[in-house]
C-alpha positions as CSV (number, residue, x, y, z in Angstrom):
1,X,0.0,0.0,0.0
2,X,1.3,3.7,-0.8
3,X,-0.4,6.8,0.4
4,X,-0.4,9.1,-2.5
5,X,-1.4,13.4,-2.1
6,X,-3.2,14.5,-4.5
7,X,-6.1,17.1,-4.1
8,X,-6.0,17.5,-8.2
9,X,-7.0,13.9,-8.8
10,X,-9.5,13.9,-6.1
11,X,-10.9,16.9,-7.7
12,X,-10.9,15.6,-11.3
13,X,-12.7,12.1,-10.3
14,X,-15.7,14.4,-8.0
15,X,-18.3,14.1,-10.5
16,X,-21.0,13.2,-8.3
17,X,-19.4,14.5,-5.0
18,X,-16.4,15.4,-3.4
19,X,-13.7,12.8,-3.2
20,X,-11.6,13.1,-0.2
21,X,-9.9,9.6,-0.9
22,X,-10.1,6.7,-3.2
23,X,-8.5,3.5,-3.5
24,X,-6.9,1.7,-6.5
25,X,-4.8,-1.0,-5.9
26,X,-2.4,-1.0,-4.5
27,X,-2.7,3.4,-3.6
28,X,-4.5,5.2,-1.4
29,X,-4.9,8.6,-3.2
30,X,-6.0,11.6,-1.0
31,X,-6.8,14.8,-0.8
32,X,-4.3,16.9,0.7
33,X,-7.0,18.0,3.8
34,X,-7.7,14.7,4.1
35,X,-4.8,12.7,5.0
36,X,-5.7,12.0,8.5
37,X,-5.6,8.7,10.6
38,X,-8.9,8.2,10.0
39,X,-9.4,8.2,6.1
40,X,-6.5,6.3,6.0
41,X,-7.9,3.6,7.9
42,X,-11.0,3.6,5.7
43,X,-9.2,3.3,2.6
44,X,-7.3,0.8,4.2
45,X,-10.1,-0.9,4.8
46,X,-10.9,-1.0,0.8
47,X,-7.5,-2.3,0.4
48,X,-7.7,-5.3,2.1
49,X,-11.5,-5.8,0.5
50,X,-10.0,-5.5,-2.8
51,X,-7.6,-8.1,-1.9
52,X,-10.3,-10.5,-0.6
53,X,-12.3,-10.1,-4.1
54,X,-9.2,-10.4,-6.0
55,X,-9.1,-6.5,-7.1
56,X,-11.4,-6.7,-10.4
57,X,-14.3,-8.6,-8.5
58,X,-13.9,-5.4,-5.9
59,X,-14.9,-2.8,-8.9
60,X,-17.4,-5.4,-10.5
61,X,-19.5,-5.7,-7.7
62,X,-18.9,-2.0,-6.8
63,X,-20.0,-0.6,-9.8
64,X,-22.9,-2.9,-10.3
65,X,-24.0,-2.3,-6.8
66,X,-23.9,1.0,-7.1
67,X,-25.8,1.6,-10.2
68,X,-28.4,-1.1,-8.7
69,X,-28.5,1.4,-5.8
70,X,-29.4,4.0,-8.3
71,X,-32.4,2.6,-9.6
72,X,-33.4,1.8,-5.9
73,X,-32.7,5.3,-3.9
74,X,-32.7,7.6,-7.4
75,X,-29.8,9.3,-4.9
76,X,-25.9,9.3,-6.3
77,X,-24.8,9.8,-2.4
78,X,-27.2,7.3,-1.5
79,X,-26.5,4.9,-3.6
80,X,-22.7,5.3,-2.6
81,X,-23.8,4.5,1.1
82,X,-25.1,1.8,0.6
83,X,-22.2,-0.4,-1.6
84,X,-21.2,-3.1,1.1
85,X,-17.6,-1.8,0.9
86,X,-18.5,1.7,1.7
87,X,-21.1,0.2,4.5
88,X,-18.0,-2.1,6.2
89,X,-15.3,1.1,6.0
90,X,-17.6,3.3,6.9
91,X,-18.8,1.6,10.1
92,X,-15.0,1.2,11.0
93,X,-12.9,3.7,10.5
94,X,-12.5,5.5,13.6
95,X,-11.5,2.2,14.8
96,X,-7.7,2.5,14.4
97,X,-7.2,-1.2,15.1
98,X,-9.8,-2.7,13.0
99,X,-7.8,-4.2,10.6
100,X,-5.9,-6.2,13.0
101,X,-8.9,-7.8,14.2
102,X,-11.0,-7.6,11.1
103,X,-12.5,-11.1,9.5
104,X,-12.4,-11.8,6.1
105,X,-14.8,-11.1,4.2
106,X,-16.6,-9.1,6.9
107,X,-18.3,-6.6,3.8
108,X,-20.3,-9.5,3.1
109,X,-21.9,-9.0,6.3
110,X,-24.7,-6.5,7.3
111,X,-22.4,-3.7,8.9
112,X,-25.3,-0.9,9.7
């Protein structure tokens, strides 16, 4: 994993809302004013998912969640909610030690 800075490509991929952080692996790219502890730790969180779905299954089923979500909450934001991934990271990123703990496969469980 490498931590990249880099408000300008958060800025160019916000086309339905700001992005403070996004994950491609094996990078964390974040915004500049965004590089705390605690995004961190949720992007790690999508590292180790991608990892677990074998990095291409990660963005298949992220995508086609997410524009299933579409259809169902007729809400971008929403519909980025409720991905699994987003659901599991979000629910545990102010827990620092998460990932030490952390199950396998744990997005495939109901987190909220």
């Amino acid at each position: 994993m490498k931590i990249i800075k880099s408000t300008k490509f958060c800025e160019a991929i916000s086309w339905f809302f700001d992005v403070g952080g996004i994950t491609i692996y094996p990078f964390i790219i974040l915004r500049e004013d965004c590089a705390d502890e605690v995004t961190i730790n949720h992007e790690s969180i999508h590292i180790q998912q991608q990892k677990e779905s074998l990095v291409i299954g990660f963005y298949l089923i992220y995508l086609i969640t997410w524009i299933f979500n579409l259809f169902k909450y007729k809400d971008t934001f929403e519909a980025y909610n409720n991905i699994c991934f987003e659901k599991e990271a979000y629910a545990n990123q102010e827990n620092l030690n998460y990932l030490k703990d952390r199950k396998m496969y744990s997005w495939l469980h109901k987190t909220t």
